[in-house]
C-alpha positions in Angstrom: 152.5 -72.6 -93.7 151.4 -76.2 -94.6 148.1 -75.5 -92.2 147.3 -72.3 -94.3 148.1 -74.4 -97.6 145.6 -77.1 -96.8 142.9 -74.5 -95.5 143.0 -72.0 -98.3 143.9 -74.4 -101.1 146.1 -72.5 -103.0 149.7 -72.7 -104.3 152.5 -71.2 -102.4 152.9 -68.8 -105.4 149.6 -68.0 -104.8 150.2 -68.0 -101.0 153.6 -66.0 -100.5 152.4 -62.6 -101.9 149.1 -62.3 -99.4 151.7 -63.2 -96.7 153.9 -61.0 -97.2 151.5 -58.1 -97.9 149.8 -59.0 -94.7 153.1 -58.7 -93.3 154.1 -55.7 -94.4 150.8 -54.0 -93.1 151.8 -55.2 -89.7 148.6 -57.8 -89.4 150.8 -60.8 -88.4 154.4 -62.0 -88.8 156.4 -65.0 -89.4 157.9 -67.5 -86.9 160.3 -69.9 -87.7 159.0 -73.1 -87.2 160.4 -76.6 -88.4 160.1 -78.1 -91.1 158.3 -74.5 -92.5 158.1 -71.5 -91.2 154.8 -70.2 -89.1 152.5 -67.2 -89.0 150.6 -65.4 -86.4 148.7 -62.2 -85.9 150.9 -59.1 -84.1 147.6 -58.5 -81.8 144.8 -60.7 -80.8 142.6 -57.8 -81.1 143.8 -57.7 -85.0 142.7 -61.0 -84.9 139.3 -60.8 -83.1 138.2 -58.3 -85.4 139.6 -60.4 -88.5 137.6 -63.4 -87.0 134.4 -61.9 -86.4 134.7 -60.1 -90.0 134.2 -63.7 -91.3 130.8 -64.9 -92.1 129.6 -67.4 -89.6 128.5 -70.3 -92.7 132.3 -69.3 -94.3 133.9 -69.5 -90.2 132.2 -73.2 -90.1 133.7 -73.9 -93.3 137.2 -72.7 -92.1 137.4 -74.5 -88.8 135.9 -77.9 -90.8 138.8 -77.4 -93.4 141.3 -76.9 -90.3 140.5 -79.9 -88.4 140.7 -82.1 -91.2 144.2 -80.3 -92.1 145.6 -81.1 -88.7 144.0 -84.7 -88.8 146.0 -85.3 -92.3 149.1 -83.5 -90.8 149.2 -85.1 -87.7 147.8 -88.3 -88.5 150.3 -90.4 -86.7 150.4 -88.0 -83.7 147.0 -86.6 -82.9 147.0 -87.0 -79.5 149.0 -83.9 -79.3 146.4 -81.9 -81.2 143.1 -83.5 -79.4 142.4 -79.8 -78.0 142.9 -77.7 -81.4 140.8 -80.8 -83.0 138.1 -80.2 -80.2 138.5 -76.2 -80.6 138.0 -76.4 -84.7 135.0 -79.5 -84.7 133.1 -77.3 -81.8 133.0 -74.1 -83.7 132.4 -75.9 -87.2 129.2 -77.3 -85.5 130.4 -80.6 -86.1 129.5 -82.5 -83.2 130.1 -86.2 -83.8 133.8 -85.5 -84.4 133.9 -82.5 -81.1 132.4 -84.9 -79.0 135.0 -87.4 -79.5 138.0 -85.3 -79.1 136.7 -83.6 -76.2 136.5 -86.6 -74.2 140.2 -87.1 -75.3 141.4 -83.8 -74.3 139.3 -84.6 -70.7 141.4 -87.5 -70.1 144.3 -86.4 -71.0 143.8 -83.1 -68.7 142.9 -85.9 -65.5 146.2 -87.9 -66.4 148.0 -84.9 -66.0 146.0 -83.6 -62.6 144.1 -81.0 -64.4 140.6 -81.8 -63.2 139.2 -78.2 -63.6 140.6 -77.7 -67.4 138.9 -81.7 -67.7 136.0 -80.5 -66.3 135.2 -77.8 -68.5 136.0 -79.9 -71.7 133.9 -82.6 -70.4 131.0 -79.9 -70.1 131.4 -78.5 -73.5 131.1 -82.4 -74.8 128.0 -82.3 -73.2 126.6 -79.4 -74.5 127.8 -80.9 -77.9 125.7 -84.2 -77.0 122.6 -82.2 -76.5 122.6 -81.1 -79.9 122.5 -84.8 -81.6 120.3 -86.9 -82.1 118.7 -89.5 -79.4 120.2 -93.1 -80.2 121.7 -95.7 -78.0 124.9 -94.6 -79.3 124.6 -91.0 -77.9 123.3 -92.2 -74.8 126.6 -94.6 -74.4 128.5 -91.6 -74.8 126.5 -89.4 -72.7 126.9 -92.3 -69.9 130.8 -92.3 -70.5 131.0 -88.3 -69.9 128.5 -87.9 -67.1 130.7 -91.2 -64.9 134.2 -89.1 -65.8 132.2 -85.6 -64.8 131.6 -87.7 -61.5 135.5 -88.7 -61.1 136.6 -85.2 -61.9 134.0 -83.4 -59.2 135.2 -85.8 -56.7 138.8 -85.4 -57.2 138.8 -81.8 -57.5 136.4 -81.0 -54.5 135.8 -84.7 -52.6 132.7 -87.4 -53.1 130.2 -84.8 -50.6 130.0 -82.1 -53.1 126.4 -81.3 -54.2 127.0 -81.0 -58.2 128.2 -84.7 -57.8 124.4 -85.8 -57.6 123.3 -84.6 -61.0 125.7 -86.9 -62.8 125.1 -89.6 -60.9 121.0 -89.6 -60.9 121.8 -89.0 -65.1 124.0 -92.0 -65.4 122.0 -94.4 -63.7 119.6 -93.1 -66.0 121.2 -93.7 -68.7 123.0 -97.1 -68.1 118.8 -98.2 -66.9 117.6 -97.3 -70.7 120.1 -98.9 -72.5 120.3 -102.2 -70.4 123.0 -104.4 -69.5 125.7 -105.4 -72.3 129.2 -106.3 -71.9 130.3 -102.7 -73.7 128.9 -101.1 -70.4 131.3 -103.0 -67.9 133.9 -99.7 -68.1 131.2 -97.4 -67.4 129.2 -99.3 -64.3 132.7 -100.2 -62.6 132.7 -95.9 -62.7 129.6 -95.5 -61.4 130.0 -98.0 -58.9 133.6 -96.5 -57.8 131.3 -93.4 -57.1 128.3 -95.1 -55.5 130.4 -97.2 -53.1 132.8 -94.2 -51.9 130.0 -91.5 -51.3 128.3 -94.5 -49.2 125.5 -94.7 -51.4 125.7 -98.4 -50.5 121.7 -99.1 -51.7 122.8 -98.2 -55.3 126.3 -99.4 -55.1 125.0 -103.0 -54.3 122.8 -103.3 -57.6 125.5 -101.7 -59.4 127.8 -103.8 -58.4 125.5 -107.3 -58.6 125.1 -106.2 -62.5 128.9 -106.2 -62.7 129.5 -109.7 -61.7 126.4 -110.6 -64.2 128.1 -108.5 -67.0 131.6 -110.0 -66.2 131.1 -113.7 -66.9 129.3 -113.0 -69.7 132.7 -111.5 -70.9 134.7 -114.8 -69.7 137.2 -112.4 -69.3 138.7 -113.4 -65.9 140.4 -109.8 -64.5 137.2 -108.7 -65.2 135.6 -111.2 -63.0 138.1 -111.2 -60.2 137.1 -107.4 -60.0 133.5 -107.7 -60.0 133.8 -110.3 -57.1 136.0 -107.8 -55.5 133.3 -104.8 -56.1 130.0 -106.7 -54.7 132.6 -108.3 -51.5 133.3 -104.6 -50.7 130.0 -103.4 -50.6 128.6 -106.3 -48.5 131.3 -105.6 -46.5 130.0 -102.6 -45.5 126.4 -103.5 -45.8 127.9 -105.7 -42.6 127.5 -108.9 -45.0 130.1 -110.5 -43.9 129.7 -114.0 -45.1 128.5 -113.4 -48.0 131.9 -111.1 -48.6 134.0 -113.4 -47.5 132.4 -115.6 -50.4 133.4 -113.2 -53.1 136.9 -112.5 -51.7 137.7 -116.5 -51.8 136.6 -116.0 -55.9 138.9 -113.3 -56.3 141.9 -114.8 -54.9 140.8 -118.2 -56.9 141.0 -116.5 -59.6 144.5 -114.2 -59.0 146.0 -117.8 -57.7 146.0 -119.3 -60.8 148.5 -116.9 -62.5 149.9 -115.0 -59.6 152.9 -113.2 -61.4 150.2 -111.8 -64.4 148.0 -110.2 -61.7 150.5 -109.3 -59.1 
């Protein structure tokens, strides 16, 4: 009732009598919900045909008006609402605000193992992406989506699959045309992660030697320790021994100094 309050902007007086009407005729009917009381349609074909009746300008409006109602309602509690907030900004067209709860909903579908339903929201974000406008902002976005399209491919069908390539050629697209900045640690450590397990070790090694750059320029130490530990694993490999065993005496420098904040 509050939803349909905020939406329609009318009083309950107002409210109550198309309610109850609609209720009569069988259209939808009322759940009790805490603290008030919720409606729904009897048949989803009642309310296909109800939705598609709806101008597409006026169903914009509607889903705009509902997002911001839940994001009022909810305020202190979005994060469970990130897929209705997704749902509404997507079909109001607005894609700033879709975007940014689609990549919500993604994460929270991996934290909970549910790399197919993550997959498809992080494709939809991407779709979204497409229809904004080219600034380094987008692209940062872009960069995030396409490294946590990578994670999801590979955890849902292993690091050989074939769709894994496109993600991986965008990103270090991407991350190449903005340039190297502390904000893009998160995202390289990701792309990275992906280079270094498929045993793209070529890539992997620059990806990881712009880590360590981009680390000390942080002087954030647990950042440091694990750019050290990402370029000693991929000379490890690239049967650089020496030079690994040089990065590996960084890390544990760095973990020995506060052992029990690292353990």
């Amino acid at each position: 009732m509050g939803l349909v309050r905020r939406v329609v902007g009318r009083a309950d007086s107002d409210l109550e009598p198309l309610l109850g009407a609609l209720q009569l005729g069988e259209f939808i009917y009322e759940q009790p919900g805490v603290p008030e009381a919720e409606y729904t349609f009897k048949h989803a074909l009642t309310q296909e045909v109800a939705y598609d009746s709806v101008l597409t300008h006026r169903r914009k409006q509607i889903h705009e008006r509902a997002a911001a109602a839940i994001e009022a309602m909810f305020a202190d509690n979005l994060g469970d609402h990130v897929v209705d907030l997704a749902n509404h900004y997507s079909r109001a067209g607005n894609a700033a605000k879709a975007v940014g709860y689609l990549r919500m909903a993604a994460e929270q579908a991996r934290l909970r193992s549910a790399y197919a339903d993550s997959l498809g929201y992080l494709r939809k974000g991407l779709e979204m992406l497409n229809s904004m406008p080219a600034t380094p902002e987008r692209d940062r976005l872009e960069l995030g989506f396409q490294v946590a399209m990578g994670t999801s491919i590979v955890n849902l069908r292993g690091f050989s699959d074939p769709e894994m390539d496109a993600p991986l050629a965008r990103s270090r697209e991407i991350s190449h045309r903005i340039g190297d900045t502390p904000a893009m640690l998160e995202v390289l450590l990701g792309t990275w992660n992906l280079e270094f397990t498929r045993g793209a070790l070529g890539q992997a090694v620059n990806t990881a030697e712009r880590i360590l750059a981009l680390a000390y320029d942080t002087g954030d130490e647990a950042m440091i320790a694990n750019a050290h530990a990402a370029v000693a694993s991929t000379y490890l490999w690239l049967a650089r021994f020496a030079d690994a065993r040089t990065h590996l005496d960084k890390v544990i420098e760095i973990h020995d100094r506060d052992i029990p904040r690292y353990l």
